[in-house]
ROSEKOL-965616 format. One record per residue: residue in three letters; x negated, y negated, z of N, C-alpha, C in turn. Coordinates in pm, 1 decimal, padded with zeros to 6 digits, always signed. Atoms other than C-alpha are relative to their C-alpha. Example, Ala and Ser with C-alpha at 12.3 -4.5 7.8 and 13.67 -1.06 7.14 Angstrom:
<bases>
 semar   n.east  n.north     n.up  ca.east ca.north    ca.up   c.east  c.north     c.up
   Ala -00089.0 +00119.0 +00000.0 -01230.0 +00450.0 +00780.0 -00090.0 -00120.0 +00000.0
   Ser +00082.0 +00119.0 -00006.0 -01367.0 +00106.0 +00714.0 +00077.0 -00109.0 +00073.0
</bases>
This chain:
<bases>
 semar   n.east  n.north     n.up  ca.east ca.north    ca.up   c.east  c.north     c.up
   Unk -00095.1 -00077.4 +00075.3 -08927.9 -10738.9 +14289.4 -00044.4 +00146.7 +00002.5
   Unk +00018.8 -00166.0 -00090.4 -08915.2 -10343.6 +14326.6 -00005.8 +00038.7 -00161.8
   Unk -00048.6 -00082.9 +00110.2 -08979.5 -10115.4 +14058.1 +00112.8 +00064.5 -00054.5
   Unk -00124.4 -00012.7 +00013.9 -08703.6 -10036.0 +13846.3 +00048.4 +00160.8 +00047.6
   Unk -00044.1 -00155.1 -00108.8 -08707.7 -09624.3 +13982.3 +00021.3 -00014.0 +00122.5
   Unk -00007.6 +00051.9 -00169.7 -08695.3 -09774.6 +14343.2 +00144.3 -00028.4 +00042.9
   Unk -00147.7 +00106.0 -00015.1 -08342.2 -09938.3 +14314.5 +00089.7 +00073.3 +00061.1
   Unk -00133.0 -00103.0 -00092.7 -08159.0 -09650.3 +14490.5 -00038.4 +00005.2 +00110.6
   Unk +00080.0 +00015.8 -00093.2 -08395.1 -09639.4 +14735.0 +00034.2 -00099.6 +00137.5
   Unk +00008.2 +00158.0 -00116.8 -08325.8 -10014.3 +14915.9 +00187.1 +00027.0 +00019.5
   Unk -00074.9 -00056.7 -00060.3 -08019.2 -10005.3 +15118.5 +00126.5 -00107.8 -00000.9
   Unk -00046.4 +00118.4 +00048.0 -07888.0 -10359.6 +14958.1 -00059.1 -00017.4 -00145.0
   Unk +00008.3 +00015.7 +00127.2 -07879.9 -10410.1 +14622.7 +00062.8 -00117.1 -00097.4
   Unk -00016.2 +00157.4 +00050.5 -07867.9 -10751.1 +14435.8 -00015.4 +00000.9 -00156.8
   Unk -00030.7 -00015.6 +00138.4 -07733.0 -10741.8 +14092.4 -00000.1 -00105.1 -00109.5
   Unk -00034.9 +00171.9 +00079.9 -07771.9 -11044.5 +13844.7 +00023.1 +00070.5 -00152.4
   Unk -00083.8 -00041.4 +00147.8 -07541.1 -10939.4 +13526.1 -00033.1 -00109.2 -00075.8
   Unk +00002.3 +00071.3 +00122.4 -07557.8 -11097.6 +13188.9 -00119.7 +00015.7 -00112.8
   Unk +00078.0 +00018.5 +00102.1 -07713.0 -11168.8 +12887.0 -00047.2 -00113.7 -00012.7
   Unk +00003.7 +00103.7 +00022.0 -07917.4 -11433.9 +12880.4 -00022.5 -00129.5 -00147.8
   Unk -00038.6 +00064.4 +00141.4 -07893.4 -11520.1 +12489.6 +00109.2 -00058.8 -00036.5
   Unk -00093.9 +00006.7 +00029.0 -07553.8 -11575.5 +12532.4 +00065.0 -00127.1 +00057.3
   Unk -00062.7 +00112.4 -00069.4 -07548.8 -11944.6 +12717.6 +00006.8 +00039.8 +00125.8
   Unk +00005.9 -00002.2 -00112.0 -07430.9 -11921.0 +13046.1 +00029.9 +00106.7 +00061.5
   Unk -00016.4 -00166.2 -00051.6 -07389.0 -11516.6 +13076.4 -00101.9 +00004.6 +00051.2
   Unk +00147.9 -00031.8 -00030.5 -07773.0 -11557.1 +13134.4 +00021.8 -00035.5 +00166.3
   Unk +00042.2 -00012.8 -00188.5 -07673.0 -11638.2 +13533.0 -00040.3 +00049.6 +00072.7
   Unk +00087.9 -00141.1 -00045.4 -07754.5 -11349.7 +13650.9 -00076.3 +00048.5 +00042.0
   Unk +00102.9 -00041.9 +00020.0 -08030.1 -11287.1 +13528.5 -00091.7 -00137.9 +00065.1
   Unk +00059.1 +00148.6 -00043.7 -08136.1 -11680.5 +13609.6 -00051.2 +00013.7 +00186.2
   Unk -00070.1 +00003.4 -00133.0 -08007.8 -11608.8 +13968.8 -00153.4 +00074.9 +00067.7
   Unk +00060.3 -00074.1 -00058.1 -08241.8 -11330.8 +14016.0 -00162.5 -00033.4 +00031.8
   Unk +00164.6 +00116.5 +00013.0 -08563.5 -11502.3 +13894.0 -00024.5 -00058.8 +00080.6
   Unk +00044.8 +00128.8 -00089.9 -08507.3 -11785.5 +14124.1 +00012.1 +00078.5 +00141.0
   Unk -00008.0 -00103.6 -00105.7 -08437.2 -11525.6 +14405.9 -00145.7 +00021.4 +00037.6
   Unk +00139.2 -00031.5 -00019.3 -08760.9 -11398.3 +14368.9 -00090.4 -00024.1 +00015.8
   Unk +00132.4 +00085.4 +00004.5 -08997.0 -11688.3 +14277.2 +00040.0 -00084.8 +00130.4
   Unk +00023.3 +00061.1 -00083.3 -08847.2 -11896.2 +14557.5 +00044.6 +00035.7 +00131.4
   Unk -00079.6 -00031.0 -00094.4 -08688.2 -11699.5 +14865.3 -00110.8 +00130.1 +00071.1
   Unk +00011.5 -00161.7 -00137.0 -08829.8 -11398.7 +15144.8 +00076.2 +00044.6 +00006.3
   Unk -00130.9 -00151.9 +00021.8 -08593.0 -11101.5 +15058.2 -00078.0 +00048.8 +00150.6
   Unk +00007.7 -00104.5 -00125.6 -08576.5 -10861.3 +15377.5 -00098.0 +00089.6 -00107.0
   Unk +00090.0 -00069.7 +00030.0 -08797.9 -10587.5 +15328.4 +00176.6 +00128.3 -00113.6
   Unk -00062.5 -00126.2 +00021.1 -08429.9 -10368.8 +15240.3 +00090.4 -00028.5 -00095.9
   Unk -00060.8 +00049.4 +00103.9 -08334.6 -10564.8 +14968.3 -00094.5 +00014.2 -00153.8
   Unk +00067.0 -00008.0 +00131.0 -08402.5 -10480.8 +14581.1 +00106.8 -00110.2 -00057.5
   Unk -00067.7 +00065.2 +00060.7 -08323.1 -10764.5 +14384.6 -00044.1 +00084.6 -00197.8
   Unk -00030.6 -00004.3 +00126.2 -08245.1 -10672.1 +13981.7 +00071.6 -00068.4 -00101.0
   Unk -00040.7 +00027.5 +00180.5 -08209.2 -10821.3 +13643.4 +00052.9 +00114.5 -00069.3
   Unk -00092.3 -00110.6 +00043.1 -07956.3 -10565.5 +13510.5 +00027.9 +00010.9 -00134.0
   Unk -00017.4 +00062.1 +00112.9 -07904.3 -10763.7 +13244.6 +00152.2 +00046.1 -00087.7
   Unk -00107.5 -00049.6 -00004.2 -07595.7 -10596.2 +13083.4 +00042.8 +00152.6 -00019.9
   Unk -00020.3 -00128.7 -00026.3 -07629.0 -10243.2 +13195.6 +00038.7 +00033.9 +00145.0
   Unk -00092.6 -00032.5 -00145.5 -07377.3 -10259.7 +13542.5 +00046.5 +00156.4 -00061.2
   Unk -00091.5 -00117.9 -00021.2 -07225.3 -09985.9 +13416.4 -00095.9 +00141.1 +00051.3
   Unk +00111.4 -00104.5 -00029.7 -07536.4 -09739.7 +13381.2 -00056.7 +00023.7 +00134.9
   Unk +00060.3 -00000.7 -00157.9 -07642.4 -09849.0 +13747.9 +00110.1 +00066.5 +00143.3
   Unk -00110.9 -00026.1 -00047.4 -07296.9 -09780.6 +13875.0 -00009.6 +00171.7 +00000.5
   Unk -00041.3 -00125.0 -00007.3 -07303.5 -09427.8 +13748.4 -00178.2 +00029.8 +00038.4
   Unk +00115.4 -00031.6 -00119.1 -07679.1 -09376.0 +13906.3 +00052.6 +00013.4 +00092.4
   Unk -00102.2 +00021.7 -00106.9 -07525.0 -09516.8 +14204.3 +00116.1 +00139.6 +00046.0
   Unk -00102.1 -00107.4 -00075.7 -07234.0 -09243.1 +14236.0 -00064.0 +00139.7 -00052.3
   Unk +00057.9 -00138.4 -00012.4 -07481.5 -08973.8 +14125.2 -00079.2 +00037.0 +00093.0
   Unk +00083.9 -00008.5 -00065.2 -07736.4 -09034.1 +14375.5 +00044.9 +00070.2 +00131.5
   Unk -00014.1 -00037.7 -00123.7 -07774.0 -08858.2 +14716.9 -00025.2 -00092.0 +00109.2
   Unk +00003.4 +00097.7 -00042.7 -07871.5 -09194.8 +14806.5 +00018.1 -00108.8 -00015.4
   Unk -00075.6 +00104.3 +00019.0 -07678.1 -09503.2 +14810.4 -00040.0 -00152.9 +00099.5
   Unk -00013.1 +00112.7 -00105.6 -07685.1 -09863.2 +14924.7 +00062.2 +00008.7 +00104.1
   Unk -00087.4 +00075.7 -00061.5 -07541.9 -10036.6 +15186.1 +00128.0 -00052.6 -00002.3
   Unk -00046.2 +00105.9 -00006.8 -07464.8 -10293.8 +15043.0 -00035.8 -00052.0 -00165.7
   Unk +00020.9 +00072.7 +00140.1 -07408.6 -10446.6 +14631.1 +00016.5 -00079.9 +00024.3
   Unk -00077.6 +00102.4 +00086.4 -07380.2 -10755.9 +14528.4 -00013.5 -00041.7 -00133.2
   Unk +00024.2 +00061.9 +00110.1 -07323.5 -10892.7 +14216.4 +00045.5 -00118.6 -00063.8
   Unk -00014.2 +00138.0 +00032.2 -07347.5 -11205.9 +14044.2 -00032.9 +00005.6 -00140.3
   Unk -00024.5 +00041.1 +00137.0 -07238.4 -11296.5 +13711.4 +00076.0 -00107.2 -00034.7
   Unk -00072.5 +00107.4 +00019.8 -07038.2 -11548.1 +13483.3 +00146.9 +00045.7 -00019.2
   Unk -00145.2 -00083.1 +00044.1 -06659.1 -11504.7 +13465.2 +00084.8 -00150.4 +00055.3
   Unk -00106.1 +00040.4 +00012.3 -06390.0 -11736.5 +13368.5 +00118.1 +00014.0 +00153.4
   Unk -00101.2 -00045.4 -00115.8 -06181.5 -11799.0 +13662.6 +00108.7 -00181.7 +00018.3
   Unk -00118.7 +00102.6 +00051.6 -05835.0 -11980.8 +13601.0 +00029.6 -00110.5 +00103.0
   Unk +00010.1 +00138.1 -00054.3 -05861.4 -12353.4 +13712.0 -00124.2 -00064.7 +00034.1
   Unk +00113.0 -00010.6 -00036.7 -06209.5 -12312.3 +13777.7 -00072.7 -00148.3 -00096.5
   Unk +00018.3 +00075.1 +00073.1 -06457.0 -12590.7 +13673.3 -00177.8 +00055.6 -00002.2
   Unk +00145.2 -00057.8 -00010.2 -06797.2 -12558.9 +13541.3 -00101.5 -00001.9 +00120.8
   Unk +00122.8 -00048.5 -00122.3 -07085.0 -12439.7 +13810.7 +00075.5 +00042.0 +00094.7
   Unk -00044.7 -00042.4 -00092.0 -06843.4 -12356.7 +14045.3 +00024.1 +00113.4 +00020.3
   Unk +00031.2 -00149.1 -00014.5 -06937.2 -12054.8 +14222.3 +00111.1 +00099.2 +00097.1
   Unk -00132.1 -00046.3 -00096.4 -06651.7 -11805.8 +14400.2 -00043.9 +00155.9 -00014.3
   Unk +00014.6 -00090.6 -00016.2 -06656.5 -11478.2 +14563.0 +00099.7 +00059.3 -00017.5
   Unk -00138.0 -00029.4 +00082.2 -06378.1 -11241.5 +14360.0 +00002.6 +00094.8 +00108.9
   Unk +00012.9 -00134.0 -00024.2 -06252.5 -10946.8 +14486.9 +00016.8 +00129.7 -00127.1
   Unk +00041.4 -00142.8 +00124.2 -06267.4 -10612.4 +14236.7 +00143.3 -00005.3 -00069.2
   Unk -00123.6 -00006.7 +00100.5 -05926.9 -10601.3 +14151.9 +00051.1 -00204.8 -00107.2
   Unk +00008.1 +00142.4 +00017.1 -05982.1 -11020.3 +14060.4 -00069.3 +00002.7 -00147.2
   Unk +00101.1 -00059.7 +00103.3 -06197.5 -10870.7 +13742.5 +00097.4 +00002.4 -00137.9
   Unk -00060.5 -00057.2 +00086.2 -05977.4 -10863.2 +13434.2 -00076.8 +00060.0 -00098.5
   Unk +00048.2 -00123.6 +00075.6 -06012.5 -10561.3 +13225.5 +00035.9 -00063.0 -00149.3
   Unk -00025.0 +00038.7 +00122.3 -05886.9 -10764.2 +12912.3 -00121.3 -00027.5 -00084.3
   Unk +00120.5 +00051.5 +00012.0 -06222.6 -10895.2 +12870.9 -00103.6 +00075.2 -00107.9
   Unk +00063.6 -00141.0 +00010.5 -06341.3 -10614.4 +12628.3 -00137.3 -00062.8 -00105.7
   Unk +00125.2 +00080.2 +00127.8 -06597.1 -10854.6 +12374.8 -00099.0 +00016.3 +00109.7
   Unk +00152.0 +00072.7 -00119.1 -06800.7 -10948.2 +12750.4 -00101.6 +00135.9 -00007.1
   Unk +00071.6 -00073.7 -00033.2 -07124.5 -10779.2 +12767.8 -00027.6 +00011.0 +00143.4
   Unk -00020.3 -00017.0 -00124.2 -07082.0 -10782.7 +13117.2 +00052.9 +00111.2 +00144.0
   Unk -00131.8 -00028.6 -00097.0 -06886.8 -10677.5 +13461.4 +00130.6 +00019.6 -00083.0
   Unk -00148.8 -00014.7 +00012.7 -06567.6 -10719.8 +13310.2 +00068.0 +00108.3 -00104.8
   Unk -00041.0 -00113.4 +00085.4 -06518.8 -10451.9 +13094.6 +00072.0 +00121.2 +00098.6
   Unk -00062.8 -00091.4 -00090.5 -06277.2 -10202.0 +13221.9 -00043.8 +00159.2 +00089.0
   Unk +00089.4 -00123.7 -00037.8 -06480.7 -09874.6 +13277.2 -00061.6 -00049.3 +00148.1
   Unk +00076.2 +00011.8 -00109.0 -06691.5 -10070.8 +13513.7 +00081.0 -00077.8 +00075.2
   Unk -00108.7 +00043.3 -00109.7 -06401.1 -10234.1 +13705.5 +00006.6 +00144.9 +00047.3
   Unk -00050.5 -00140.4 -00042.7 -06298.4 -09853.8 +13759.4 -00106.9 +00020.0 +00128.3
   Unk +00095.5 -00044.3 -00027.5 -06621.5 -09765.2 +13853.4 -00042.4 -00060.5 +00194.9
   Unk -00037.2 +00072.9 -00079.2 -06626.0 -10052.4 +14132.6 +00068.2 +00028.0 +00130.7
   Unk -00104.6 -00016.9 -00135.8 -06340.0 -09985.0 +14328.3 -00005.6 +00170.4 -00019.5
   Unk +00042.2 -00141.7 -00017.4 -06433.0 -09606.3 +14316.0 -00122.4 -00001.7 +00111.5
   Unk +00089.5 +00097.2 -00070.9 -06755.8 -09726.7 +14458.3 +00042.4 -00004.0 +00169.6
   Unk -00056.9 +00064.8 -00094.7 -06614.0 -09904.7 +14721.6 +00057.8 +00013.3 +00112.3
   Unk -00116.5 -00051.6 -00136.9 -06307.2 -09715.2 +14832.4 -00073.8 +00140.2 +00017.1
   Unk -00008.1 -00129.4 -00065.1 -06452.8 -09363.4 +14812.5 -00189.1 +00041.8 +00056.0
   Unk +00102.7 -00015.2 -00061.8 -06842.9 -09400.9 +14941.7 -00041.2 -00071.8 +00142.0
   Unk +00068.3 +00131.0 -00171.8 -06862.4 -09709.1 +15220.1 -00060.5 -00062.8 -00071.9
   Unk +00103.3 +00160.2 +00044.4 -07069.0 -09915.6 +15020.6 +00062.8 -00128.1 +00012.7
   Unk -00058.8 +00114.3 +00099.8 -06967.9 -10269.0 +14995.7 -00074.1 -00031.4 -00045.1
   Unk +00017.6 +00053.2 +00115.4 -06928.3 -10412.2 +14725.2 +00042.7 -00138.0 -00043.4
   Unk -00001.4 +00159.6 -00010.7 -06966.1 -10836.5 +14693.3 -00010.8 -00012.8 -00170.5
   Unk +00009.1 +00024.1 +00087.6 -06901.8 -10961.2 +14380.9 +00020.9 -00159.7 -00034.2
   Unk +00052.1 +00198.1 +00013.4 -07051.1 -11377.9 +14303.1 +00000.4 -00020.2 -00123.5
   Unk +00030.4 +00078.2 +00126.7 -06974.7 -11537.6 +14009.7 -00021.4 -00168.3 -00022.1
   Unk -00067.9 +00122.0 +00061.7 -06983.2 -11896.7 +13834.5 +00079.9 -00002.4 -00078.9
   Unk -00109.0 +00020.7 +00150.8 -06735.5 -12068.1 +13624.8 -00074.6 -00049.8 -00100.0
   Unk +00091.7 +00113.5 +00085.5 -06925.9 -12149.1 +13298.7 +00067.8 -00067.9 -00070.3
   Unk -00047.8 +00115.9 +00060.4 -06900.4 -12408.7 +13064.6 +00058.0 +00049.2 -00107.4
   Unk -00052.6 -00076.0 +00002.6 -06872.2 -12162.0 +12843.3 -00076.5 +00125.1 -00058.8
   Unk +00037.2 -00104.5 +00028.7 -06962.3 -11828.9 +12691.1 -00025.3 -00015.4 -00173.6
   Unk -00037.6 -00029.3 +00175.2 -07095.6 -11835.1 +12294.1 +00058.0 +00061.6 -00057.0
   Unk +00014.3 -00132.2 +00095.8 -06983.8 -11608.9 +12028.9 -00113.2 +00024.8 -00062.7
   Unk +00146.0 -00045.0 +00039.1 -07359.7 -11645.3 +11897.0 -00060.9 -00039.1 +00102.7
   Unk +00087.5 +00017.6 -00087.8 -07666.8 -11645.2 +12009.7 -00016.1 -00142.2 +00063.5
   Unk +00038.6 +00150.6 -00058.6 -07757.1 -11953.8 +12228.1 -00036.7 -00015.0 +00119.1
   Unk +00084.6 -00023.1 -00092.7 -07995.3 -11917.5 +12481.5 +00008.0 -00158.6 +00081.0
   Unk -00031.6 +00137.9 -00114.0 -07989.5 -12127.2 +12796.2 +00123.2 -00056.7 +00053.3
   Unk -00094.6 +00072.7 -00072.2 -07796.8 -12245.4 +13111.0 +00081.6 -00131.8 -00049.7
   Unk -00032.0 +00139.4 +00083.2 -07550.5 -12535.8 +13060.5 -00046.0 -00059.3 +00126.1
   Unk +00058.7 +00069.4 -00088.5 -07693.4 -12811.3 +13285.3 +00106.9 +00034.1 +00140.0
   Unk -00114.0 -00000.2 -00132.1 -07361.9 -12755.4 +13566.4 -00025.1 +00115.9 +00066.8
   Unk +00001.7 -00186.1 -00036.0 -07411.1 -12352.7 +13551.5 -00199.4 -00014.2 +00073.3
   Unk +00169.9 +00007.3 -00032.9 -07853.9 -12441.6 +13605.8 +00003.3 -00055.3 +00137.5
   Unk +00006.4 +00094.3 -00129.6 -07742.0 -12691.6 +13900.9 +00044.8 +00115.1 +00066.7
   Unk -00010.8 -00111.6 -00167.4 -07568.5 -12369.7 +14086.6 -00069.2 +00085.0 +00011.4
   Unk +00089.5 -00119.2 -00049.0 -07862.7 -12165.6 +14106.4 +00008.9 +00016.6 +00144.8
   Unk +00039.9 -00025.9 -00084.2 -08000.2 -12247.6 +14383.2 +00084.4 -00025.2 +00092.7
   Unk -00110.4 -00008.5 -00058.6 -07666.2 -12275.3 +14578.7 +00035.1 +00127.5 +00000.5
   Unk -00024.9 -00144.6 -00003.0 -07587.5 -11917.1 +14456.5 -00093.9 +00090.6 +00081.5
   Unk +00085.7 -00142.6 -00070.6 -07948.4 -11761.2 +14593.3 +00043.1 -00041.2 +00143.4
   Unk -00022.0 -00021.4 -00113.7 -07874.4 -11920.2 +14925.3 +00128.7 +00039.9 +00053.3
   Unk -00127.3 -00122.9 -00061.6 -07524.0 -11756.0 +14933.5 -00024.8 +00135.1 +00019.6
   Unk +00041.2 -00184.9 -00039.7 -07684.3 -11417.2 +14891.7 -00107.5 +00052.3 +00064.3
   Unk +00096.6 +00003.0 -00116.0 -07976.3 -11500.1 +15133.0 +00104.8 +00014.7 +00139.9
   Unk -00049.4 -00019.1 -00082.9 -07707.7 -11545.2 +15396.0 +00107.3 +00106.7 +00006.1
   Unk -00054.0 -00113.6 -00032.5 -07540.2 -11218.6 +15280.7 -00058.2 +00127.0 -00034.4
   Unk +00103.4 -00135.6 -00040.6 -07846.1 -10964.3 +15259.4 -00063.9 -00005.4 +00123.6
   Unk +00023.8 -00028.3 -00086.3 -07973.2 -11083.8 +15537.1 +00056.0 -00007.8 +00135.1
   Unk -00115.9 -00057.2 -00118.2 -07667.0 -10989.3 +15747.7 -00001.9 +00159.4 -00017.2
   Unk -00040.4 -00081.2 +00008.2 -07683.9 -10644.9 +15621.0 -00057.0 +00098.3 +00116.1
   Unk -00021.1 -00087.0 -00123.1 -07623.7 -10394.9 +15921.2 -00131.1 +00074.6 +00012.4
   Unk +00048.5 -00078.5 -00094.4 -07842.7 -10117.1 +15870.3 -00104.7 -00021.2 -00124.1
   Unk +00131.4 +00015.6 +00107.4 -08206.9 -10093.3 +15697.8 -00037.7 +00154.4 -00075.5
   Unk -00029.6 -00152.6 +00011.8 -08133.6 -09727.6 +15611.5 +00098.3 +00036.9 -00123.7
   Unk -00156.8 -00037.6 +00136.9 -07914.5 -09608.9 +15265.8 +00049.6 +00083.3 +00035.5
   Unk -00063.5 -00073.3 -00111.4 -07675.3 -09409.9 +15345.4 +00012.6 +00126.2 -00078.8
   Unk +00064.5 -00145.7 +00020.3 -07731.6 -09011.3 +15287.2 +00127.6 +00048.9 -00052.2
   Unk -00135.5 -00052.1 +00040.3 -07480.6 -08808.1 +15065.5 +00068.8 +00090.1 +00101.5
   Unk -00094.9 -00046.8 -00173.0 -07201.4 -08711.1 +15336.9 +00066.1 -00082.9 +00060.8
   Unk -00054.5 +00118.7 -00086.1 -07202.2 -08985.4 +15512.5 +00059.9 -00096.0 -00047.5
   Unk -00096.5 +00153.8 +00000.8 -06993.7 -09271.8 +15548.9 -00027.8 -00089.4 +00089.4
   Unk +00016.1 +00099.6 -00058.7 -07024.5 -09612.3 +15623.9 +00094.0 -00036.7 +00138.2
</bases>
């Protein structure tokens, strides 16, 4: 894992959102752990526990003179028909902004932020969630057993999409992807 001043630095960037007091928001953060303790990241990958500050990293991100590649992020989010553990890759506008309680992604600012991101630097931007079982209103620490079973299904989805990423280089303010 990279120091947290480093994270602009790597040229892929691996995001695990949530809270993990909150039941199965803690994915995320779960995701990233098991990333780390059991997988060989490329050398150009920073993985992060973000925990529920996407937004703050976002606006780093479009201040910097140096940018990823390549985001992804992985969190929990409700997705209509969906059943618990089941993991799906959204696209940005797939995000509802209604969402305004989540300490999460889904809050509208950082949808904005996203497809700003996206359309006006070159980065992409991958966004992995599960469906959980569900989300508390209190505290209540810990995976539900369905959301714990897709870990390690989730790190090897984002093993086979950091280590596709093109270039080992971030890309310099100016340029475009």
């Amino acid at each position: 894992m990279f120091e947290f001043g480093d994270h602009l630095t790597q040229p892929c960037l691996v995001f695990g959102c949530g809270n993990p007091l909150f039941g199965d928001d803690g994915f995320g953060p779960r995701v990233i752990e098991h990333l780390c303790a059991h997988h060989q990241l490329p050398r150009h990958v920073a993985c992060l526990d973000i925990g529920t500050t996407l937004r703050d990293m976002l606006f780093d991100i479009l201040l910097s003179p140096k940018k990823p590649r390549q985001i992804v992020i992985v969190d929990a989010m409700d997705i209509e028909g969906g059943v618990p553990g089941q993991l799906s890759e959204i696209d940005i506008s797939q995000i509802h902004p209604a969402k305004i309680c989540d300490y999460s992604l889904h809050q509208f600012p950082t949808t904005n932020m996203l497809k700003e991101i996206q359309e006006g630097t070159g980065i992409e931007v991958r966004v992995l969630v599960v469906h959980p079982t569900e989300l508390p209103p209190e505290i209540r620490p810990g995976l539900s057993p369905a959301v714990a079973a897709a870990v390690p299904e989730m790190c090897r989805r984002i093993m086979a999409i950091v280590t596709q990423t093109v270039s080992a280089e971030p890309i310099q303010e100016g340029e475009t992807q």
